[in-house]
DRENMAR-435226 format. One record per residue (C-alpha): residue number from 1; residue in one letter; x, y, z. Coordinates in steps of 0.05 Angstrom, whole numbers, plus 5000, padded with zeros to 4 digits. Layout:
REM DRENMAR-435226
[NUM; 'A'; [X; Y; Z]]
...
This chain:
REM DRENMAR-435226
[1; 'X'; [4482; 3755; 4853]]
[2; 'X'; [4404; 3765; 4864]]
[3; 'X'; [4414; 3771; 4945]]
[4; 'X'; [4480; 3835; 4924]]
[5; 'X'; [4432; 3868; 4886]]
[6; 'X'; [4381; 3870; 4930]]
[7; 'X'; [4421; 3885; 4989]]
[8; 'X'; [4452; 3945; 4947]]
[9; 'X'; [4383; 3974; 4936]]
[10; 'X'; [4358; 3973; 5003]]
[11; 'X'; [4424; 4006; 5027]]
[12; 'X'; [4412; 4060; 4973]]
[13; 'X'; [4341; 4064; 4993]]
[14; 'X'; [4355; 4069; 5074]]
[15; 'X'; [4408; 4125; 5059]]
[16; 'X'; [4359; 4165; 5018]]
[17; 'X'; [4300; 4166; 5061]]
[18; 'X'; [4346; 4179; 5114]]
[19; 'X'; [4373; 4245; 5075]]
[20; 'X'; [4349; 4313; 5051]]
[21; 'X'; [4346; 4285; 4979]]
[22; 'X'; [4283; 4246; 5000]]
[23; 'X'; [4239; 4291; 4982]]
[24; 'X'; [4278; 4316; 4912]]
[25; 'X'; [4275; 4229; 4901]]
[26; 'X'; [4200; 4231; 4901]]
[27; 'X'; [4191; 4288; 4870]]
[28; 'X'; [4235; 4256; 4808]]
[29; 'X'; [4195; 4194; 4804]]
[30; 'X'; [4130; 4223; 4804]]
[31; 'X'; [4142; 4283; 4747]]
[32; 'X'; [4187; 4227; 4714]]
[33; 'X'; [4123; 4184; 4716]]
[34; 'X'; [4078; 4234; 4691]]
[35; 'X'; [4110; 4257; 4634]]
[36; 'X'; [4138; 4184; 4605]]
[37; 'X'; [4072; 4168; 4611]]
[38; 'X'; [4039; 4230; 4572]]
[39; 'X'; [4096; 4217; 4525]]
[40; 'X'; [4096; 4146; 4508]]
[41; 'X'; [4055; 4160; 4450]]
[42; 'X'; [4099; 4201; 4410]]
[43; 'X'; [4160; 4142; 4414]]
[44; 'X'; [4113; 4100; 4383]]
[45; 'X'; [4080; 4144; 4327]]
[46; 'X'; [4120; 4195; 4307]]
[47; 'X'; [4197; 4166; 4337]]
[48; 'X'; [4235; 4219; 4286]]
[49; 'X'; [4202; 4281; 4309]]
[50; 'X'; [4204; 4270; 4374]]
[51; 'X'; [4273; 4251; 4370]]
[52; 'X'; [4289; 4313; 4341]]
[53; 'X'; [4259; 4352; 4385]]
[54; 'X'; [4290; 4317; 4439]]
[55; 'X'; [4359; 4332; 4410]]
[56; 'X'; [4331; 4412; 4414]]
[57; 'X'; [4313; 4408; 4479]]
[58; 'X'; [4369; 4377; 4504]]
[59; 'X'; [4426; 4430; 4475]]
[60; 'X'; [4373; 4481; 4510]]
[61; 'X'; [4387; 4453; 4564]]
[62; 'X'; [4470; 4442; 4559]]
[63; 'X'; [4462; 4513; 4555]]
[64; 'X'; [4426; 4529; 4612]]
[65; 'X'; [4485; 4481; 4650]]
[66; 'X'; [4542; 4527; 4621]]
[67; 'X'; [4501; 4591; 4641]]
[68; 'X'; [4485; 4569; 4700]]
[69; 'X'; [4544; 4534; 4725]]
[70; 'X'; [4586; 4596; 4706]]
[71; 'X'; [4539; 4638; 4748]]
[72; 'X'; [4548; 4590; 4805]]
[73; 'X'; [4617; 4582; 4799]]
[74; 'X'; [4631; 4658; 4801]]
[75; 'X'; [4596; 4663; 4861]]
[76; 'X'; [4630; 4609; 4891]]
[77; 'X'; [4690; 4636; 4878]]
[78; 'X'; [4676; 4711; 4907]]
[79; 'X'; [4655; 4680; 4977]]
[80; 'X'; [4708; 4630; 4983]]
[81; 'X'; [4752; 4706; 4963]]
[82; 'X'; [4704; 4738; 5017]]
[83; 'X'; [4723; 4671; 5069]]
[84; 'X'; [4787; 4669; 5061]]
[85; 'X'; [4803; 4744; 5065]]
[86; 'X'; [4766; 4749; 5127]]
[87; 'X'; [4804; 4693; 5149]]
[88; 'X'; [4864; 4726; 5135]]
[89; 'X'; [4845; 4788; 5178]]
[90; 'X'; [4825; 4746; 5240]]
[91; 'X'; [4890; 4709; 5235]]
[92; 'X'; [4929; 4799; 5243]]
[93; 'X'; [4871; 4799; 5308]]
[94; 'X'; [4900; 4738; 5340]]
[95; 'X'; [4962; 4767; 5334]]
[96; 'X'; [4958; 4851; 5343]]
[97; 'X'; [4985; 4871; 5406]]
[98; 'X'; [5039; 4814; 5412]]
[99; 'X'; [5106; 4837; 5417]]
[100; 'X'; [5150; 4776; 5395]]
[101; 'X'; [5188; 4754; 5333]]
[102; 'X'; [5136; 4695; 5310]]
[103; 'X'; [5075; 4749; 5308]]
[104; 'X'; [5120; 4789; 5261]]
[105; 'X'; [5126; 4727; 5219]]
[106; 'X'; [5058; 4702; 5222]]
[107; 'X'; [5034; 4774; 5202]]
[108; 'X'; [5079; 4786; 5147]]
[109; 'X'; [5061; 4716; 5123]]
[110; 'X'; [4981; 4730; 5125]]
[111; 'X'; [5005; 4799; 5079]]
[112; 'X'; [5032; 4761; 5038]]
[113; 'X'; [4988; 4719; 5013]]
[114; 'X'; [4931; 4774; 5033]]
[115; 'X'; [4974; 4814; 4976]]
[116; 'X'; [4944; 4779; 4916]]
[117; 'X'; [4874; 4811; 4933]]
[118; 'X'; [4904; 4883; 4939]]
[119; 'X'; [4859; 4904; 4997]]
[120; 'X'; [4855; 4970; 5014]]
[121; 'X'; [4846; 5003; 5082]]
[122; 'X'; [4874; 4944; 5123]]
[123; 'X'; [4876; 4948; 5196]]
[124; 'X'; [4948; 4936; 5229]]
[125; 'X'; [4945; 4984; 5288]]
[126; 'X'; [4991; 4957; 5344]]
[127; 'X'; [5011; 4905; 5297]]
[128; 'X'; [5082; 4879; 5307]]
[129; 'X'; [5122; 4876; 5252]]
[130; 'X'; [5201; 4886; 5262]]
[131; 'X'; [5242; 4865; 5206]]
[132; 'X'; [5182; 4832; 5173]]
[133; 'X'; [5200; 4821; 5091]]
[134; 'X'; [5149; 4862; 5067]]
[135; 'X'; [5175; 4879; 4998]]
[136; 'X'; [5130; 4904; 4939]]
[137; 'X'; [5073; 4897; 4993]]
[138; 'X'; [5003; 4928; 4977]]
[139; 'X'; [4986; 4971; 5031]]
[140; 'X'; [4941; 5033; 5008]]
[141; 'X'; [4904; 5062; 5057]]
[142; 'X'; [4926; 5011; 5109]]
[143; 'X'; [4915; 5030; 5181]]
[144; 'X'; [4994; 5021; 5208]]
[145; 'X'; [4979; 5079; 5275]]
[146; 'X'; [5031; 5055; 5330]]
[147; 'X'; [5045; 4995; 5286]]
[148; 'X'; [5129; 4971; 5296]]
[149; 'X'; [5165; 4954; 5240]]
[150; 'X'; [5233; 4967; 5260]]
[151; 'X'; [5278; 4947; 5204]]
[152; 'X'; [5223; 4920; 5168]]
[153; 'X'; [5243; 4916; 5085]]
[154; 'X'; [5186; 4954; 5057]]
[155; 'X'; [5223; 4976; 4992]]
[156; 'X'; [5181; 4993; 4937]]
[157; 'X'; [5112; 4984; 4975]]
[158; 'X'; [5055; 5015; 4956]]
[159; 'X'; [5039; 5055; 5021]]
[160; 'X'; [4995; 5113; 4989]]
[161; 'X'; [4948; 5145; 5028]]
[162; 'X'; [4967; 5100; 5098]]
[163; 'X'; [4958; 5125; 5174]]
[164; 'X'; [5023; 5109; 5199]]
[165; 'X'; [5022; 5161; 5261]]
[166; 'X'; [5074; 5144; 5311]]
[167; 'X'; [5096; 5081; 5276]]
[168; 'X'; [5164; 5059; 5297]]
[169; 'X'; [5203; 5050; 5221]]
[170; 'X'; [5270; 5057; 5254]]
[171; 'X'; [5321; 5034; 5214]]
[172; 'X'; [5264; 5015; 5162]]
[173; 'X'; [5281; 5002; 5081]]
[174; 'X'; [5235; 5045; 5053]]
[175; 'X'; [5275; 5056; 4989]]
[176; 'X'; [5224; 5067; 4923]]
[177; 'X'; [5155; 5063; 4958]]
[178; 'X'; [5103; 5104; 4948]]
[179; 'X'; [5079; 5142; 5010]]
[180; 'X'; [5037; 5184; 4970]]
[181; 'X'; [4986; 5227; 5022]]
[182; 'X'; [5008; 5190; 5080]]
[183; 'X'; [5006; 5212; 5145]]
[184; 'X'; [5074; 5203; 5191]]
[185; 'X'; [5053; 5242; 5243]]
[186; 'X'; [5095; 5229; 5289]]
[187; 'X'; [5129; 5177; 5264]]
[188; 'X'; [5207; 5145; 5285]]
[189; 'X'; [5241; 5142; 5226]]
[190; 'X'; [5304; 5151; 5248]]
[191; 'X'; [5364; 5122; 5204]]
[192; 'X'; [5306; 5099; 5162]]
[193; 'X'; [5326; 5083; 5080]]
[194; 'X'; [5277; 5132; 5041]]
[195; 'X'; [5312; 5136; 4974]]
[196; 'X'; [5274; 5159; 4923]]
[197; 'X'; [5217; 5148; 4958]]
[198; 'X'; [5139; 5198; 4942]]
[199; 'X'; [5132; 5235; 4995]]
[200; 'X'; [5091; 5285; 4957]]
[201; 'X'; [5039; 5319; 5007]]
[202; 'X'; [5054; 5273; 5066]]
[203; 'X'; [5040; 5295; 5139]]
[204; 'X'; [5109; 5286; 5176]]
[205; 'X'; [5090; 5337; 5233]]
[206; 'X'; [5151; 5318; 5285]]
[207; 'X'; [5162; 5266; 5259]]
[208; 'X'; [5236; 5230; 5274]]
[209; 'X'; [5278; 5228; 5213]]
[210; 'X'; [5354; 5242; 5248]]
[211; 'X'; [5403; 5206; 5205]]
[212; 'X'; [5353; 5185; 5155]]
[213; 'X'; [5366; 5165; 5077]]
[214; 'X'; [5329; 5216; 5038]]
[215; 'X'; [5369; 5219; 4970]]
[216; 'X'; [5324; 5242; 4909]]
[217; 'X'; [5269; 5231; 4948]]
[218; 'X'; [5199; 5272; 4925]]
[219; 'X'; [5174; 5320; 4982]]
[220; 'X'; [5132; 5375; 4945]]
[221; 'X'; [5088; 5399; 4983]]
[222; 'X'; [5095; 5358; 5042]]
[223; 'X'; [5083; 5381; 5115]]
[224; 'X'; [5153; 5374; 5152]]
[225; 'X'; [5144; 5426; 5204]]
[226; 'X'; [5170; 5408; 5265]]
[227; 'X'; [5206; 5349; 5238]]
[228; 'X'; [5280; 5329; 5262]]
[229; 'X'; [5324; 5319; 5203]]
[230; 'X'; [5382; 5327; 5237]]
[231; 'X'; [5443; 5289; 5199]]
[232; 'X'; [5393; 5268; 5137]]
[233; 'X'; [5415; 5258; 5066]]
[234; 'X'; [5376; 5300; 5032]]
[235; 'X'; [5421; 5306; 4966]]
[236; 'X'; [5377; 5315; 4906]]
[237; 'X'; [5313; 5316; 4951]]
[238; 'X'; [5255; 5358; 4919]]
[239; 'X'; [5228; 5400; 4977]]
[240; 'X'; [5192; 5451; 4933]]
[241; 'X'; [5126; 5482; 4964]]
[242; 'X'; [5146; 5435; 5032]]
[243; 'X'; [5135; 5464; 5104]]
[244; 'X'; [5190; 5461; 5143]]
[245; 'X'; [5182; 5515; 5194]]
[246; 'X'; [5211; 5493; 5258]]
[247; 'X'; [5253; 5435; 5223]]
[248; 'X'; [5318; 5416; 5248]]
[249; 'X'; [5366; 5409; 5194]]
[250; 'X'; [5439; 5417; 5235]]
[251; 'X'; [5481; 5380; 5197]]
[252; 'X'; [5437; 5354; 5137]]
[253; 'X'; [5458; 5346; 5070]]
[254; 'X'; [5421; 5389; 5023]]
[255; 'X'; [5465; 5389; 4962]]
[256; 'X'; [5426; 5400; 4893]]
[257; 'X'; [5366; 5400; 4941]]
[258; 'X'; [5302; 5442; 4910]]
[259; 'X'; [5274; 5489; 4957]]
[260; 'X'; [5235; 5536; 4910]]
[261; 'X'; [5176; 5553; 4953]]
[262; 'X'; [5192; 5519; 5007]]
[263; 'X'; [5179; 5556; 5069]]
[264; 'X'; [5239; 5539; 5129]]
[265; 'X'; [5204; 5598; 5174]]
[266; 'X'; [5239; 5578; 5245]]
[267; 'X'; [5286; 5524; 5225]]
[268; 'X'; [5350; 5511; 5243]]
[269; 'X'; [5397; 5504; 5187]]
[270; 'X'; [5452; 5504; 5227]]
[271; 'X'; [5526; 5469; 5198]]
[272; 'X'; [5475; 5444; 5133]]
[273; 'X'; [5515; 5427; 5074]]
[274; 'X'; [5487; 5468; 5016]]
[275; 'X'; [5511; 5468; 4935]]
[276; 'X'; [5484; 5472; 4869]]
[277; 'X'; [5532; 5428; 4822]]
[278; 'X'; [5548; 5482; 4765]]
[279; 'X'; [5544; 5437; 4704]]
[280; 'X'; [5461; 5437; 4726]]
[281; 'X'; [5462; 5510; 4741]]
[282; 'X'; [5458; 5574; 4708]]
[283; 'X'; [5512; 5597; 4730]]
[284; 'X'; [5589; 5598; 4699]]
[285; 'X'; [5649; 5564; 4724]]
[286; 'X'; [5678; 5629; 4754]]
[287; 'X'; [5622; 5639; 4799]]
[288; 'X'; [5651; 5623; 4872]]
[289; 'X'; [5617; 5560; 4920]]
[290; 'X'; [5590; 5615; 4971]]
[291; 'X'; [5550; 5634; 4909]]
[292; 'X'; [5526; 5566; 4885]]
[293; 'X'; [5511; 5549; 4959]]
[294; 'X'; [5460; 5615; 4973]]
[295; 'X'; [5430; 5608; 4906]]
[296; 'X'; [5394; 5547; 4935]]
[297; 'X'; [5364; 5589; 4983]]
[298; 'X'; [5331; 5630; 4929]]
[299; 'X'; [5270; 5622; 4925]]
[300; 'X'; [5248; 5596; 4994]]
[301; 'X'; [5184; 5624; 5008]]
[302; 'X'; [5213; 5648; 5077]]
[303; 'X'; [5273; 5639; 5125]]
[304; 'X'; [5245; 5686; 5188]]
[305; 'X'; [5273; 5666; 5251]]
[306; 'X'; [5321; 5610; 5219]]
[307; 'X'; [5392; 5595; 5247]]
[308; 'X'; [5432; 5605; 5182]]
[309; 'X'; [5499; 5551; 5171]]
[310; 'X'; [5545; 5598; 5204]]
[311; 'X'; [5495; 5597; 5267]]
[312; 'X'; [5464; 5656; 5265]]
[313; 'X'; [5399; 5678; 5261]]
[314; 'X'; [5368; 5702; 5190]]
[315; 'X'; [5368; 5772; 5183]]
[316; 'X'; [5378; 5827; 5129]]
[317; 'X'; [5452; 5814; 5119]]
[318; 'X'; [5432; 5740; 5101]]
[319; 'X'; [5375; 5769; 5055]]
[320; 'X'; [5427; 5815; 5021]]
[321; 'X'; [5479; 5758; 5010]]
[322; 'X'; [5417; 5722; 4981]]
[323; 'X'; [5396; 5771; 4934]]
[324; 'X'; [5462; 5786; 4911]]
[325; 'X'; [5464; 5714; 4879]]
[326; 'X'; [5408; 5742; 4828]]
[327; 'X'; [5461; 5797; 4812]]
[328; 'X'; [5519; 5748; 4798]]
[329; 'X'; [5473; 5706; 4749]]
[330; 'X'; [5459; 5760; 4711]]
């Protein structure tokens, strides 16, 4: 028994003179020396007192622990957040530019769990991201330029305020997001699933929408010049205050679309379906679908140089047959 115990302290002893605590060991005995020592004394004459005081003393310093160890632990906790969310970024850079099926997975993955920390202005330029599951994903202000995510499921993502220029969201769910402020410049979003979706004052200068799914979506004030809507669902769209000069709209649906303000100087409107449904409209049953169908176009803040439905160009005829729509509500 004597020989284990004094084999135990000499293997303690080696491993702390062989460690940084050394120092923090010697420093302990001698202060511990010093003031057992100086306080011997009081244990002997005055053992309640000092017992008391002891008891103060050593709540003081429970408290000091709970402060302290809060303090500590918060900061631990922000740089293991800091670590691991720089982690998580390294992991997109080891996989940007790669044009296969497991980067899409190991991306959408990292966003995933990078989601919980709702990071704004996240770089994934050139990232590859077809059909990634990216549902109710936190994305403001993300950097998505030339990004692909091709049939990617991005419904009801929070995309305000994101550089998407010439992304490819072919195909794309992009049904309830909010793309707030974001810039499309450019964009492929052909066939692309934009129900409902804020568009309010995004950039979508030539940007590829043929075919797209724009039902109910909100446009005010967005910049759509340029763009190619040819084919789109635009039912119920709100396009008041929107650019749209140069647009192409052959064949798009526009029915119970609002255009007040919107200015379609150049576009082609060419075989667009137009309509107002008349239980929402001012006008009475009697009044004839030619009727309902220009009354949408009241309002527009200008149709110079656009190819009407029938195929020709806007001219004072057309602005007649406009105005006349006033006279029929009336």
């Amino acid at each position: 028994m004597k020989s284990f115990i004094t084999n135990l302290f000499n293997r303690i002893g080696r491993n702390v003179t062989s460690s940084s605590l050394f120092p923090f060991v010697v420093a302990l005995i001698v202060v511990g020396s010093i003031v057992i020592s100086l306080s011997f004394r009081f244990y002997i004459n005055d053992g309640t007192l000092f017992y008391e005081n002891f008891l103060v003393e050593a709540h003081g310093m429970l408290l000091d622990i709970i402060i302290f160890g809060l303090v500590f632990t918060f900061i631990n906790l922000s740089r293991s957040r800091k670590l691991e969310i720089q982690r998580f970024k390294e992991e997109i850079d080891d996989f940007r530019h790669w044009t296969e099926l497991v980067a899409s997975y190991r991306i959408a993955g990292t966003l995933r769990r990078l989601n919980k920390y709702k990071i704004k202005n996240l770089d994934l330029s050139d990232c590859y991201l077809k059909d990634a599951q990216l549902g109710k994903i936190y994305l403001r202000n993300a950097i998505l330029e030339k990004a692909n995510m091709e049939g990617a499921n991005l419904g009801y993502a929070d995309l305000q305020g994101a550089n998407m220029k010439i992304a490819n969201l072919q195909g794309a769910d992009l049904r309830i997001s909010n793309l707030q402020g974001a810039d499309l410049k450019l964009a492929n979003l052909q066939g692309a699933n934009l129900r409902i979706v804020n568009l309010q004052n995004a950039n979508l200068f030539s940007a590829n929408l043929k075919g797209a799914d724009l039902k109910s979506a909100n446009l005010q004030n967005a910049d759509l010049s340029s763009v190619n809507l040819q084919d789109a669902d635009l039912s119920s769209a709100d396009l008041q205050g929107a650019d749209l000069g140069s647009a192409k709209l052959q064949g798009a649906d526009l029915r119970n679309a609002k255009l007040q303000g919107a200015d379609l100087r150049s576009a082609n409107l060419q075989d667009i379906i137009l309509g107002v449904d008349s239980s929402f409209s001012d006008f009475g049953s009697n009044i004839k679908t030619e009727m309902l169908e220009l009354f949408q176009l009241d309002g527009v803040k200008s149709l110079e140089g656009a190819i009407m439905p029938d195929g020709t160009k806007f001219n004072n005829k057309w602005a007649e047959k406009i105005e006349s729509t006033k006279n029929e509500k009336k």
